[in-house]
C-alpha positions in Angstrom: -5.0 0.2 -32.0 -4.5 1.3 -28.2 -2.2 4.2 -29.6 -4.5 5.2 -32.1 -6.9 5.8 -29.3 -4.6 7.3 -26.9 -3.5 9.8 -29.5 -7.0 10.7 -30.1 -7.3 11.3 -26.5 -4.9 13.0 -26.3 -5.2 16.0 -29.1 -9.1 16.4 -27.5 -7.4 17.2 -24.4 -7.1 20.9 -23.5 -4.8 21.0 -20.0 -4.9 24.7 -18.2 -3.8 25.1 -15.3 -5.0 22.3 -12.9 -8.4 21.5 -15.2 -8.8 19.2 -18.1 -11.1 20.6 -20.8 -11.9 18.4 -23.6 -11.9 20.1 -27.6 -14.9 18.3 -27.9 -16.7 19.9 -25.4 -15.3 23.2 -26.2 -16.5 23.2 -29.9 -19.9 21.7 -28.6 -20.1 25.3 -26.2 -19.1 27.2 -29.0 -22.2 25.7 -31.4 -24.6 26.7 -28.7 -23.6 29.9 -27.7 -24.3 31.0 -31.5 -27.2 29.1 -31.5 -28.5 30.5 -28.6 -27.3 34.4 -29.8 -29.3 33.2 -33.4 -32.4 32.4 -31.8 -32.3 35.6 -29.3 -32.1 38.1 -32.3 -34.5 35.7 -35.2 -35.3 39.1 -37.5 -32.1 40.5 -37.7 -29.2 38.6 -39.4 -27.1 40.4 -41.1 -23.4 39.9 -41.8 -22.1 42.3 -39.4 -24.3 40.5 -36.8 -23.6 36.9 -37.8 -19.9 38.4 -37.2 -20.6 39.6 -34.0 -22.2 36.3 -32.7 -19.2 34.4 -33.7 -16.8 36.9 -31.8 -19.4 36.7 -28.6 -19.2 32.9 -29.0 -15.4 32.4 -29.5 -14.8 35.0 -26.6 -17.1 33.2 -24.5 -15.6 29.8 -25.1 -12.0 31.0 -24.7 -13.1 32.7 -20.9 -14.4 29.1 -20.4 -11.5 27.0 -21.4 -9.2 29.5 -19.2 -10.8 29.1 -16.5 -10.1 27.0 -13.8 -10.8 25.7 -10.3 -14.5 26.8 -10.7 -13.6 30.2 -11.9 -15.7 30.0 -15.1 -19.0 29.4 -13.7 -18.4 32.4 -12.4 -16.7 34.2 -15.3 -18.9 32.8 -18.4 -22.1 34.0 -17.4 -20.4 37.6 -16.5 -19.2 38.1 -19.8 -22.0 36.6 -21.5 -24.0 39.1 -20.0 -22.0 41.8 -20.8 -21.5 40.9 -24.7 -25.4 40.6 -24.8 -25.6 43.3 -23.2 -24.0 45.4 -25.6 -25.1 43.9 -28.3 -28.5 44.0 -27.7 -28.4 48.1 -26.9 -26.7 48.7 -30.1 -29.4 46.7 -32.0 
C-alpha cells in the first residue's frame, strides 16, 4: 500500500533544476489559463481560436514548469502578456 502511494508520488513529481513541480498542479494551470483566455474573448470561438488558446496555455504552462528559483513569477506573466497581446491585436 505504501508503494502504491509512493509510486503515485512519485509520477506527479516534475524535478527541474532545484524546484519540485507537481503534474497535478501543472495540469490544474493549464485548465485555467484556457479558461481564463475563453472568458477574455466570450463571442469569438472559433477553431483556429480554440487552437490558439491551447498553444497560449501549453506555452505558458511549459515557461512555468522550467522555471526555477523564482524565475517564473517573473517569466509567466511576461509571456502571458505577450501571447495576449498578439492575440488580441490580430482579433
Amino acid at each position: 500500500n505504501n508503494v502504491r502511494i509512493s509510486k503515485i508520488r512519485s509520477m506527479n513529481l516534475i524535478e527541474w533544476g532545484t524546484d519540485k513541480k507537481t503534474v497535478f498542479g501543472s495540469l490544474v494551470g493549464f485548465v485555467f489559463i484556457y479558461l481564463i483566455c475563453l472568458l477574455h474573448f466570450p463571442y469569438n470561438r472559433d477553431g483556429v481560436l480554440l487552437l490558439a488558446f491551447f498553444l497560449v496555455s501549453l506555452i505558458v504552462t511549459v515557461t512555468e514548469i522550467l522555471g526555477s528559483k523564482g524565475n517564473d513569477n517573473f517569466f509567466v506573466p511576461l509571456v502571458s502578456f505577450v501571447l495576449m497581446k498578439i492575440f488580441i491585436e490580430r482579433s
